[in-house]
LOKOL-839872 format. One line per 2 residues: number of its first residue (from 1); their letters; for each residue y negated, x, z negated of C-alpha. Coordinates in nm, 4 decimals, padded with zeros to 6 digits, always signed. Layout:
LOKOL-839872
NUM	A	Y/X/Z | ...
end
This chain:
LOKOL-839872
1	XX	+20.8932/+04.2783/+04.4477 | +21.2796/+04.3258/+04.5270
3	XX	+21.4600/+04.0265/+04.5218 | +21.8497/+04.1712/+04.4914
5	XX	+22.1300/+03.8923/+04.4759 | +22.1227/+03.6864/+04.2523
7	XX	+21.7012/+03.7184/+04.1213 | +21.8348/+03.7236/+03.8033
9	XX	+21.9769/+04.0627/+03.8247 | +21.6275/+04.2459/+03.8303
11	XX	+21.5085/+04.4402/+03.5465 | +21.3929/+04.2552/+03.2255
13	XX	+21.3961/+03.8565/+03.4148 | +21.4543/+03.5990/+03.1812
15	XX	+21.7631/+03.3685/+03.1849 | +21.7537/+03.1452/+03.4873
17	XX	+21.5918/+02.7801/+03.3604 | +21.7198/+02.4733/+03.5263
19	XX	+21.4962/+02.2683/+03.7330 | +21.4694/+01.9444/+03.8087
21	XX	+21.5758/+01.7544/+04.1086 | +21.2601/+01.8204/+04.3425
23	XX	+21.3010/+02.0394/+04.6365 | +21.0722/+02.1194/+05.0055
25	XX	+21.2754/+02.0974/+05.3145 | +21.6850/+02.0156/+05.3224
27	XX	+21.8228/+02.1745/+05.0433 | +21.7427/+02.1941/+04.6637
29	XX	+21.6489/+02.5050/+04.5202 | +21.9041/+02.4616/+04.2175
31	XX	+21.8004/+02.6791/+03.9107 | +21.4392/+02.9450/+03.9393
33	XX	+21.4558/+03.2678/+03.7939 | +21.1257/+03.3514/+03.6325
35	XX	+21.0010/+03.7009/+03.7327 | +20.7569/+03.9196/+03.5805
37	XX	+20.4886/+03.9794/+03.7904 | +20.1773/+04.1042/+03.6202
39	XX	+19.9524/+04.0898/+03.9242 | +19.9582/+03.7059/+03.8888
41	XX	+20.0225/+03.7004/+03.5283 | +19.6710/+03.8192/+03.4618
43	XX	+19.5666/+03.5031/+03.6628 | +19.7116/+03.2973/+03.4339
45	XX	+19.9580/+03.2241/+03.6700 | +20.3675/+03.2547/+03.6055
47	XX	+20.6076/+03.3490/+03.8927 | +20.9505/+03.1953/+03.9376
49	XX	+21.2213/+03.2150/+04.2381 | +21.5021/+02.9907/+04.4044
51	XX	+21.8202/+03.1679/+04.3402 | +21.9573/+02.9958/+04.6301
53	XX	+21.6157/+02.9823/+04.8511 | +21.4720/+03.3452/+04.7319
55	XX	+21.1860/+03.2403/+04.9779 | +21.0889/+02.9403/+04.7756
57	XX	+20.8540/+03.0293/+04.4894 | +20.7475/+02.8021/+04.1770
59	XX	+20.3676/+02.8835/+04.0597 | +20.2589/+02.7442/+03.7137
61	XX	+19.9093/+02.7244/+03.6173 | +19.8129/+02.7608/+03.2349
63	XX	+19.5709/+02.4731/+03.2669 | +19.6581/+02.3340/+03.6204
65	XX	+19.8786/+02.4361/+03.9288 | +19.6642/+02.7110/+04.1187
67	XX	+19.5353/+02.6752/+04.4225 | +19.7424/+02.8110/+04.6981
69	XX	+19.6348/+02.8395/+05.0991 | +19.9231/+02.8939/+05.3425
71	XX	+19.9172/+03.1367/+05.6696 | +20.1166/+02.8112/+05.8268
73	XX	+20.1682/+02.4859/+05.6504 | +20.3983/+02.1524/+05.7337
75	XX	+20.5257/+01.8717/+05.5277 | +20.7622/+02.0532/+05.3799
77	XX	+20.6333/+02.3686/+05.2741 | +20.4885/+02.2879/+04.9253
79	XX	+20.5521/+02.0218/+04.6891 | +20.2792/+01.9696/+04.3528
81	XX	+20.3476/+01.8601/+04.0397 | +20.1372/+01.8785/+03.7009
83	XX	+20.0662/+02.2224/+03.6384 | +20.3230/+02.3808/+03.8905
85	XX	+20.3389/+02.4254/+04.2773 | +20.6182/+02.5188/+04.5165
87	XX	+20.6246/+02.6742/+04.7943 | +20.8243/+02.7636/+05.0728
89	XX	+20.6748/+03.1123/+05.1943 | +20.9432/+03.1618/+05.5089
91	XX	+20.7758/+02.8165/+05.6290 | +20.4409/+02.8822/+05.5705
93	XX	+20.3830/+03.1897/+05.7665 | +20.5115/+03.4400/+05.5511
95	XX	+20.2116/+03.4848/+05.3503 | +19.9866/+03.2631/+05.1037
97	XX	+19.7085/+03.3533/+04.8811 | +19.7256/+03.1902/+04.5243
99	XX	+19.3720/+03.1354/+04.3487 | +19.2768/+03.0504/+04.0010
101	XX	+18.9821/+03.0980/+03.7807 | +19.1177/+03.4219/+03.7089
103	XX	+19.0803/+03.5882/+04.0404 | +19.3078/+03.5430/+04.3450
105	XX	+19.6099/+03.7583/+04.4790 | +19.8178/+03.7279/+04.7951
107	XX	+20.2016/+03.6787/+04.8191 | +20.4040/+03.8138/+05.1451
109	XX	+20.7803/+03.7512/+05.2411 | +20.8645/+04.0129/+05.4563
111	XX	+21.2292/+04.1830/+05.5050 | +21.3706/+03.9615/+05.2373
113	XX	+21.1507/+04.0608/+04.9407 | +20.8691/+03.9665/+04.7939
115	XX	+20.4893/+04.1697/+04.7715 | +20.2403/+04.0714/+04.5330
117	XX	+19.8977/+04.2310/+04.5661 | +19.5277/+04.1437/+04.4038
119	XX	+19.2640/+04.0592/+04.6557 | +18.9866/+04.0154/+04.3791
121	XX	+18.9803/+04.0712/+04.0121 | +18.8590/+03.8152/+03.7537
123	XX	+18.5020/+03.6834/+03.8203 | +18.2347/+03.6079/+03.7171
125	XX	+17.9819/+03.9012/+03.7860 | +17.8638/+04.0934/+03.4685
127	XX	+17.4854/+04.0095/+03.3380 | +17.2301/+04.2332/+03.5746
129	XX	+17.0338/+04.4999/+03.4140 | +16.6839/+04.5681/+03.4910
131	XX	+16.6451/+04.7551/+03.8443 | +16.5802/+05.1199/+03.7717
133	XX	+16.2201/+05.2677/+03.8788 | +16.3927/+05.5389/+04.0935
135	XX	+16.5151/+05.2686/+04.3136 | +16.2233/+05.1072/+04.3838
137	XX	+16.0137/+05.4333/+04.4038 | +16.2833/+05.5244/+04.7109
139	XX	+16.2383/+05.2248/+04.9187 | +15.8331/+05.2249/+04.8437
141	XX	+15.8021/+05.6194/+04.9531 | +16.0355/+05.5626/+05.2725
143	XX	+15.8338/+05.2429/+05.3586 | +15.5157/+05.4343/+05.3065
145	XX	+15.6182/+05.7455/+05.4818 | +15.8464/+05.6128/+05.7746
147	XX	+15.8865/+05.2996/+05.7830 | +15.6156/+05.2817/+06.0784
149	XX	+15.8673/+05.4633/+06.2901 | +16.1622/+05.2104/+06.2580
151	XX	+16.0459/+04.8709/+06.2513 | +16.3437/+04.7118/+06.2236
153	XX	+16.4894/+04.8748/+05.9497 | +16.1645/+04.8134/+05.7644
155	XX	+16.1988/+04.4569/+05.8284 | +16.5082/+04.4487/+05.6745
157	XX	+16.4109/+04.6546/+05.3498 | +16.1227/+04.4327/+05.3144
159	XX	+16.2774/+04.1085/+05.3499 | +16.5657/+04.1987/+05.0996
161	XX	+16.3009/+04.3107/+04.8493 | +16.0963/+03.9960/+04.9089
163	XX	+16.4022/+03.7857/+04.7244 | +16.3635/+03.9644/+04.4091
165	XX	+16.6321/+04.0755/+04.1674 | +16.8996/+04.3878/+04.1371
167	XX	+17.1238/+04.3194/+04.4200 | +16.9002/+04.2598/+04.7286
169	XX	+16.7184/+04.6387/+04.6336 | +17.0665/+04.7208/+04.6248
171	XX	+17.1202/+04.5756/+05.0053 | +16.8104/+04.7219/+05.1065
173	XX	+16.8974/+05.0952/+04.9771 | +17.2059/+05.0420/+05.1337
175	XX	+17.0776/+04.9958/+05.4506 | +16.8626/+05.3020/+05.4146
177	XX	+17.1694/+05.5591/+05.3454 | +17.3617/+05.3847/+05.6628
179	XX	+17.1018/+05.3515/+05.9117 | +16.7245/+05.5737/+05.8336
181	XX	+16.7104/+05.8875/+06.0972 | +16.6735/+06.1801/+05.8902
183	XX	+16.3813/+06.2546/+06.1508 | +16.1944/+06.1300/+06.4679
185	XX	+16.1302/+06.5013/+06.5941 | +16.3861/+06.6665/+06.8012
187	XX	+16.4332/+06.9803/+06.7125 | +16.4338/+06.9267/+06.3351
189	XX	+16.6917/+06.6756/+06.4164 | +16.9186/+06.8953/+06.6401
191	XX	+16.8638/+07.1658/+06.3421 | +16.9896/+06.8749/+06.0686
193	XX	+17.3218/+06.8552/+06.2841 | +17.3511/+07.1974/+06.3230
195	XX	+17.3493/+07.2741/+05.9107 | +17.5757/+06.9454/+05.8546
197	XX	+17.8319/+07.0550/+06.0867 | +17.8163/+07.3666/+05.8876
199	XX	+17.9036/+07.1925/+05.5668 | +17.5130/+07.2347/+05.4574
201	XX	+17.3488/+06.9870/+05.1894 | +17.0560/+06.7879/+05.3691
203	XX	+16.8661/+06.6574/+05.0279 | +16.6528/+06.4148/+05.2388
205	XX	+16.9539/+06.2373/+05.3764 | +17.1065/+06.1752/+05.0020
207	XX	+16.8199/+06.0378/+04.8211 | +16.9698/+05.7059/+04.8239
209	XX	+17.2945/+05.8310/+04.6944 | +17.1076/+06.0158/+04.3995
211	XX	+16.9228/+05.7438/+04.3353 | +17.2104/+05.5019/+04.2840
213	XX	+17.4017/+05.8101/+04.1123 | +17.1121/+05.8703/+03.8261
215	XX	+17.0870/+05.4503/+03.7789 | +17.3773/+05.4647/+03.5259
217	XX	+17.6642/+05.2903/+03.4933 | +17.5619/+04.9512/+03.3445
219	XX	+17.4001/+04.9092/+03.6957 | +17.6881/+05.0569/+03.9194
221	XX	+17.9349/+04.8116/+03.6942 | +17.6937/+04.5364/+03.8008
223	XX	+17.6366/+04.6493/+04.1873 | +18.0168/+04.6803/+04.1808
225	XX	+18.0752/+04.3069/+04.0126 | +17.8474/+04.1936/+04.2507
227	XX	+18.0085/+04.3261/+04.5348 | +18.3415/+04.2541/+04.5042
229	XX	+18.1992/+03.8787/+04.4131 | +18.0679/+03.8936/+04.7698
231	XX	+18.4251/+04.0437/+04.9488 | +18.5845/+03.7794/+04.7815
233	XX	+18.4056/+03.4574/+04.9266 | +18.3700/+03.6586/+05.2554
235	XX	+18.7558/+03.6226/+05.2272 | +18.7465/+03.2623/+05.1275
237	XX	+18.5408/+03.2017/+05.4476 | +18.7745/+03.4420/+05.6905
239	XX	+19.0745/+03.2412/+05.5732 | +18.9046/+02.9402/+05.6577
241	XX	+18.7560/+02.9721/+05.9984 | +19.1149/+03.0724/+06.0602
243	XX	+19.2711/+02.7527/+05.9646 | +18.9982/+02.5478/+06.1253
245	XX	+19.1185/+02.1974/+06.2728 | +19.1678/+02.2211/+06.6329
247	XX	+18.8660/+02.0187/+06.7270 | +18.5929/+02.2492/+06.5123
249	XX	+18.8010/+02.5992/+06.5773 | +18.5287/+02.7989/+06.8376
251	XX	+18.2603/+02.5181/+06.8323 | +17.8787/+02.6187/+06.7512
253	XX	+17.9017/+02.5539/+06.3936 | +18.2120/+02.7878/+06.3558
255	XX	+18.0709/+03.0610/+06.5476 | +17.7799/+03.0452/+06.3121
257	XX	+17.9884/+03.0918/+06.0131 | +18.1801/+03.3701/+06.1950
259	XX	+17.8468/+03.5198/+06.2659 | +17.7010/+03.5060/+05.8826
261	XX	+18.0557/+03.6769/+05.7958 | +18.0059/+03.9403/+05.9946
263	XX	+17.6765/+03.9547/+05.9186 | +17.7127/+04.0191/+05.5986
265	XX	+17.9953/+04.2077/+05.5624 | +17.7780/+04.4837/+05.7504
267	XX	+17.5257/+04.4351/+05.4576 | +17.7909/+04.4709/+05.2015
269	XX	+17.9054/+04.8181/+05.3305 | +17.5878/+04.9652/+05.2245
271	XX	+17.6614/+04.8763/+04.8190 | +18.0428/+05.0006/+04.8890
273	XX	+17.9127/+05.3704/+05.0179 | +17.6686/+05.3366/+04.6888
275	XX	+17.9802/+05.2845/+04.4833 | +18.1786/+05.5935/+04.6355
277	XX	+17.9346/+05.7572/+04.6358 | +17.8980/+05.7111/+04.2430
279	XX	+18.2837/+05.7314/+04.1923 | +18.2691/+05.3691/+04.0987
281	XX	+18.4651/+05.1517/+04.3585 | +18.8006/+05.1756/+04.2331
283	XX	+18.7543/+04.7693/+04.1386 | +18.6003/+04.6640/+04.5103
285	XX	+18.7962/+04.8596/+04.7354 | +19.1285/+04.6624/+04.6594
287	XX	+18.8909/+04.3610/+04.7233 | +18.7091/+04.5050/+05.0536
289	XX	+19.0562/+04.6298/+05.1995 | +19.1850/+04.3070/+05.1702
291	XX	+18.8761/+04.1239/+05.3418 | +18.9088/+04.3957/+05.6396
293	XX	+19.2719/+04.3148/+05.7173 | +19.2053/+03.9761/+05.7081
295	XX	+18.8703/+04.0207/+05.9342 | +19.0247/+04.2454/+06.1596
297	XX	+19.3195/+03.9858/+06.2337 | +19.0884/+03.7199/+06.2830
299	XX	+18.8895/+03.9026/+06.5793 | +19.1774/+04.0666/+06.7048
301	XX	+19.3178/+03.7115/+06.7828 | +18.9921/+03.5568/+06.9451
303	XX	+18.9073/+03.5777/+07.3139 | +18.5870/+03.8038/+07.3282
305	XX	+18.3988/+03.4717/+07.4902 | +18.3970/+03.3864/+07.0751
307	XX	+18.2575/+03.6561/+06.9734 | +17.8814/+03.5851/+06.8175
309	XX	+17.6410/+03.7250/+07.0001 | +17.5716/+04.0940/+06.9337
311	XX	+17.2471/+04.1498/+06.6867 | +17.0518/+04.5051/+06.5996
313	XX	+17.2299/+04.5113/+06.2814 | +17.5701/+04.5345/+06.4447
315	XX	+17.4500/+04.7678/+06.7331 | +17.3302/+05.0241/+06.4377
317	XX	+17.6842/+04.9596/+06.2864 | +17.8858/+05.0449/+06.6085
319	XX	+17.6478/+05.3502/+06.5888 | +17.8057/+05.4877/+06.2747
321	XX	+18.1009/+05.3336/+06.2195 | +18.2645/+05.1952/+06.5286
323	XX	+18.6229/+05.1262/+06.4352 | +18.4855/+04.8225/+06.2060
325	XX	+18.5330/+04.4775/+06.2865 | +18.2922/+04.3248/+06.2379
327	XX	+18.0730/+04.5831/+06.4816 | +18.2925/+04.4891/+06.7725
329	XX	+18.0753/+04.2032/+06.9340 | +17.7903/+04.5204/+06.9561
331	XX	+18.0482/+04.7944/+07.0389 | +18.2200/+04.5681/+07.3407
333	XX	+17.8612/+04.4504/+07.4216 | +17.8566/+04.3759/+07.8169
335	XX	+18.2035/+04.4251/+07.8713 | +18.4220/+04.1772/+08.0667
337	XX	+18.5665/+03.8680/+07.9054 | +18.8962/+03.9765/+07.7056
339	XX	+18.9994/+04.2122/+07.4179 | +19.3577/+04.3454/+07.5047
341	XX	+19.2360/+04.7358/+07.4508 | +19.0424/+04.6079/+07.0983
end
């Protein structure tokens, strides 16, 4: 969002409103100019501006002032009252993410404007369907026909079908269409490279995707729900190992929690290449590139000593898709201290 001088000049704005004599930091904001923002108005939430302080936002809540986490925050960066909360962006970092029942969306000041932009939609998740025999007939035929030659991987789908329900089968095909070799001899695997590089269709390698594909949508919409449920508390969590107090930030019980992020982000990417796959991600991928900024900040900042420890999931991640954050504990795996070339 633009904010020309004065706010009030900007497309269909309503007459500035004059506020009452509460202020953050040295000045008083004088009279907010309300600004239509639909991004937050579908959260319930109503968007108004300093004309003075363009940097200083008012956000009022239809039942109660949202909550709102700043990138930096002092004394004097937001000041609550009833329904509404102010806040001072230029003093809190630049950036804060406002959350109500309605979803959540983030707020940046940068080069004198202001950008709204969702990081999940509305919750909660739709009601699951039943899980579609083609599915489970997948997972049982690769367990029964190769799982012997990958025990890991047939670990994994095991123990994800053990907890019953839509979306661990979901996980568990996932991790099938990421990681399963298309074969263990090799020369019909150097012959499977040589017709993919040649743009050839390898049905044995997209049985997964089919199988997700011919599930229908009531199941995709759910997978999808589900998914972007999951991006969004992964967020909640990356936002606050970041703001940890001083005396937990890097201790054992944080590096746990950064470790069960990472964790299971990597299990999440499996349901997102479903949804592409189907042509039905257009809800999580707002959600997911959100999470991925936010996670790639976050290790980009840490000495590699912080780094959790690198598991097989991760080292089958940096395997096929390297540039991802959350792979980089396998990817840098025995490297010297330090991350300056990350």
């Amino acid at each position: 969002i633009e904010l020309p001088e004065p706010p009030a000049g900007r497309g269909k704005a309503a007459a500035p409103v004059r506020e009452p004599a509460r202020w953050i930091g040295e000045q008083p904001p004088g009279r907010f100019t309300p600004i239509r923002e639909p991004v937050l108005a579908a959260m319930g939430v109503h968007l108004a501006c300093a004309e003075s302080v363009p940097a200083l936002v008012r956000l009022v809540g239809t039942d109660r002032a949202p909550e709102v986490t700043l990138a930096r925050e002092a004394d004097d960066t937001r000041a609550i009252e009833g329904r509404e909360v102010v806040i001072d962006l230029e003093r809190g970092g630049g950036r804060a993410v406002v959350r109500s029942v309605q979803g959540a969306s983030e707020l940046r000041w940068e080069g004198g404007g202001l950008r709204v932009a969702p990081i999940y939609p509305p919750l909660p998740v739709t009601a699951p369907p039943s899980v579609p025999s083609e599915i489970d007939r997948t997972l049982e035929h690769w367990l029964e026909t190769e799982g012997a030659s990958d025990p890991w991987l047939a670990g994994r789908v095991r123990e994800e079908r053990a907890l019953g329900g839509v979306w661990p089968r979901i996980v568990a095909l996932g991790l099938l269409a990421r990681f399963r070799q298309p074969s263990r001899d090799s020369e019909l695997r150097a012959l499977t490279v040589q017709r993919l590089l040649r743009g050839e269709r390898i049905e044995s390698l997209c049985v997964e995707r089919e199988a997700f594909r011919e599930a229908g949508a009531p199941l995709q919409r759910f997978v999808e729900d589900c998914a972007a449920a999951v991006a969004a508390s992964l967020y909640s969590e990356l936002v606050e190992l970041d703001q940890a107090e001083e005396d937990e930030f890097g201790g054992p019980a944080w590096r746990r929690a950064l470790a069960s992020v990472l964790r299971q982000r990597n299990d999440l990417e499996g349901p997102a290449l479903l949804l592409r796959s189907a042509n039905h991600a257009g809800r999580l991928d707002p959600v997911l590139a959100a999470l991925d900024e936010e996670g790639e900040l976050l290790m980009r900042s840490l000495e590699q000593s912080l780094w959790p420890e690198p598991e097989e999931a991760l080292r089958r991640a940096a395997q096929v898709h390297p540039e991802a954050w959350w792979s980089w504990p396998a990817l840098f795996e025995g490297d010297d201290p330090g991350h300056e070339d990350v």
